[in-house]
N, C-alpha and C positions, 0 to 999 in steps of 0.2 A: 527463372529464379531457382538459385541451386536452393537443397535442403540441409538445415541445419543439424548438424549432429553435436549434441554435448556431449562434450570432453567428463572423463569423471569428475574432475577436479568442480567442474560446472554445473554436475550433478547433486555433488556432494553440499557445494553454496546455495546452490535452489532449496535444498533440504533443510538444511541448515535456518536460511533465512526465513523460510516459511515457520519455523520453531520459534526462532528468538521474536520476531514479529507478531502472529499470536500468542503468546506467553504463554508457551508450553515449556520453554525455558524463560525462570524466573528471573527478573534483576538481580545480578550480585552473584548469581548461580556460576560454581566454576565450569568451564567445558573441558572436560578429560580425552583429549588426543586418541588415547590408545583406545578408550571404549566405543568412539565414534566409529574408528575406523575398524574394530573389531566387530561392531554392530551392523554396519553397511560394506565387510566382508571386502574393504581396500587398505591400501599403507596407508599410510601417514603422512604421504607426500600432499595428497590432494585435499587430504582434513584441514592440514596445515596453509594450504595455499588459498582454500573456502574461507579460513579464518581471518589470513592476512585484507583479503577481499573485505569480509567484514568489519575488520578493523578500522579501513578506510572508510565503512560509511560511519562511523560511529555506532554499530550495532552493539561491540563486543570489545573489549581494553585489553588491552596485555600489559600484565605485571611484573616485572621482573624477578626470576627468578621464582615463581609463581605460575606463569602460564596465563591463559585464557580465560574471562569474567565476561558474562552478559553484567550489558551497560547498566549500569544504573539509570532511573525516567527521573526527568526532573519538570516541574512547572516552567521551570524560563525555555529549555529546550521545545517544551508544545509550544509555547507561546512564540519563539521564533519560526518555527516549523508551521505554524498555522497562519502567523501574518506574513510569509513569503509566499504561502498558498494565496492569499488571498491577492496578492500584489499581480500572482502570475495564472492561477488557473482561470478566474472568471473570464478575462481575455482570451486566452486561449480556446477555451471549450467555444465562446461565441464565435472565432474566426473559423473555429473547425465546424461548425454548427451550418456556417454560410458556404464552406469548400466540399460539402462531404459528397462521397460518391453514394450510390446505390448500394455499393460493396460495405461501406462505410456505415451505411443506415444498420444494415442485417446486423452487423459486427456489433451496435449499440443494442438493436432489437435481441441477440443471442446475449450476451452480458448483462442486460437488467433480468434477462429470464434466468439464469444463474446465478443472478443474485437473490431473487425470486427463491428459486428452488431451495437453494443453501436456508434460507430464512426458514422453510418450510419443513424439512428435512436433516438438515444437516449443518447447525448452530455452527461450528467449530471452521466450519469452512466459509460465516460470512463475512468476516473481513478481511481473506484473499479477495474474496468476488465482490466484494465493493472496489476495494481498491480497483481491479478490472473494470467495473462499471467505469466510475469516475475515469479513468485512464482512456477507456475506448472514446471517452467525449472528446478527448484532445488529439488522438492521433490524428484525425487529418489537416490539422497544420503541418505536418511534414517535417516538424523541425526537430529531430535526434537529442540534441541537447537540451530544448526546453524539456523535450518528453520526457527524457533521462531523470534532469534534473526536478520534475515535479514529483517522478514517481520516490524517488531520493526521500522528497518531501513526507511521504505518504505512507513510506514505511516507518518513518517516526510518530506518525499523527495515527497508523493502526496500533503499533503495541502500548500506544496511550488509552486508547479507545477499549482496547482486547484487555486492558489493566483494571480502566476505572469505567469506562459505561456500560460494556457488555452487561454485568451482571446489574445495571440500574434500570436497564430498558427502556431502550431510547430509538428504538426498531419503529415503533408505531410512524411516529414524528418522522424519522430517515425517510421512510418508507413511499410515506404520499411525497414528500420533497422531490424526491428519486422521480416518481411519475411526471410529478410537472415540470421538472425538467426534463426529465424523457420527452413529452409531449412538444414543448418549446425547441428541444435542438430540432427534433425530426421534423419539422416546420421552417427550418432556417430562422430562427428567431434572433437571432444575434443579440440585440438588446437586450432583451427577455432574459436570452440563457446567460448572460454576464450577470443580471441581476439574482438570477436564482442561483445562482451556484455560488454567488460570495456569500448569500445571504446562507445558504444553506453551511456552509464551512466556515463561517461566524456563529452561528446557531448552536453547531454542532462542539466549536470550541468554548464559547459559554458555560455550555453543561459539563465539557470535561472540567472547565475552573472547578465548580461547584461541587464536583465531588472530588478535589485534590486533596 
């Protein structure tokens, strides 16, 4: 297995993404090309092509003759975003739950401990490492495009979360959810982990209604 190397361009959209998803850039906020690129010491070329990237998931709009906006959040978009989770992860995590290798277990066992630690440490970084958590439950289904396509999902349902729950605190409640489904996939529960993870990403999308 060769090693990957990011391309800048590649580098620049991790960066990027990681911003507009925690809401360290705000909805609506313009993104200015030159400072980016003045900021992280590259042209133009790769800010631009990070952006286009973004554009395609719906991160970020371009306006004509204007430039670059982080998206605007809206309630119908959670609400799409959260009942497509719901349609595809619970499945998913239970088949991967029953495929998983050894390698596979560690991978879930190091990702709830990072998510773990972020909680404990380092606030600003736990919904990257949720997202991770949740994400390691699904990779050993093998399947590239569902994987793709949930984490797609999940980058809409954290800059919801990083918007409106973050500061209502909703970590408690995550928190033990997170355990018993840890406990449940690393058992092969399939059942079990179908039912806890729709339950928990219904749960979790409730509370974002209620503070929309």
């Amino acid at each position: 297995m060769g090693i990957h190397v990011q391309t800048v361009s590649e580098q620049v959209y991790s960066l990027l993404r990681n911003r507009l998803v925690s809401g360290t850039l705000s909805p609506h906020d313009a993104i200015r090309q030159e400072a980016i690129a003045a900021e992280l010491g590259v042209s133009k070329i790769p800010v631009r092509e990070a952006l286009i990237r973004l554009q395609n998931e719906g991160l970020v709009v371009l306006e004509a003759n204007r430039g670059f906006f982080v998206s605007p959040l809206s309630l119908e978009e959670a609400e799409d975003a959260y009942g497509l989770r719901l349609t595809m992860e619970p499945q998913a995590a239970a088949m991967a739950a029953m495929r998983a290798t050894p390698e596979d277990r560690l991978a879930v066992t190091a990702a709830l401990n990072g998510l773990q630690h972020a909680a404990e440490s380092d606030r600003g970084d736990v919904g990257r490492c949720n997202r991770l958590f949740h994400l390691s439950l699904i990779q050993p289904v093998r399947k590239p495009v569902t994987i793709n396509f949930i984490e797609r999902l999940h980058l809409i349902s954290e800059r919801n979360v990083c918007e409106h729950l973050v500061a209502a605190g909703s970590e408690d409640r995550a928190h033990q959810e997170h355990l018993v489904m840890y406990d449940a996939w690393m058992s092969g529960k399939g059942d079990e982990v179908a039912r806890l993870v729709y339950d928990h990403i219904h749960a979790t999308f409730e509370e974002l209604k209620a503070h929309y």
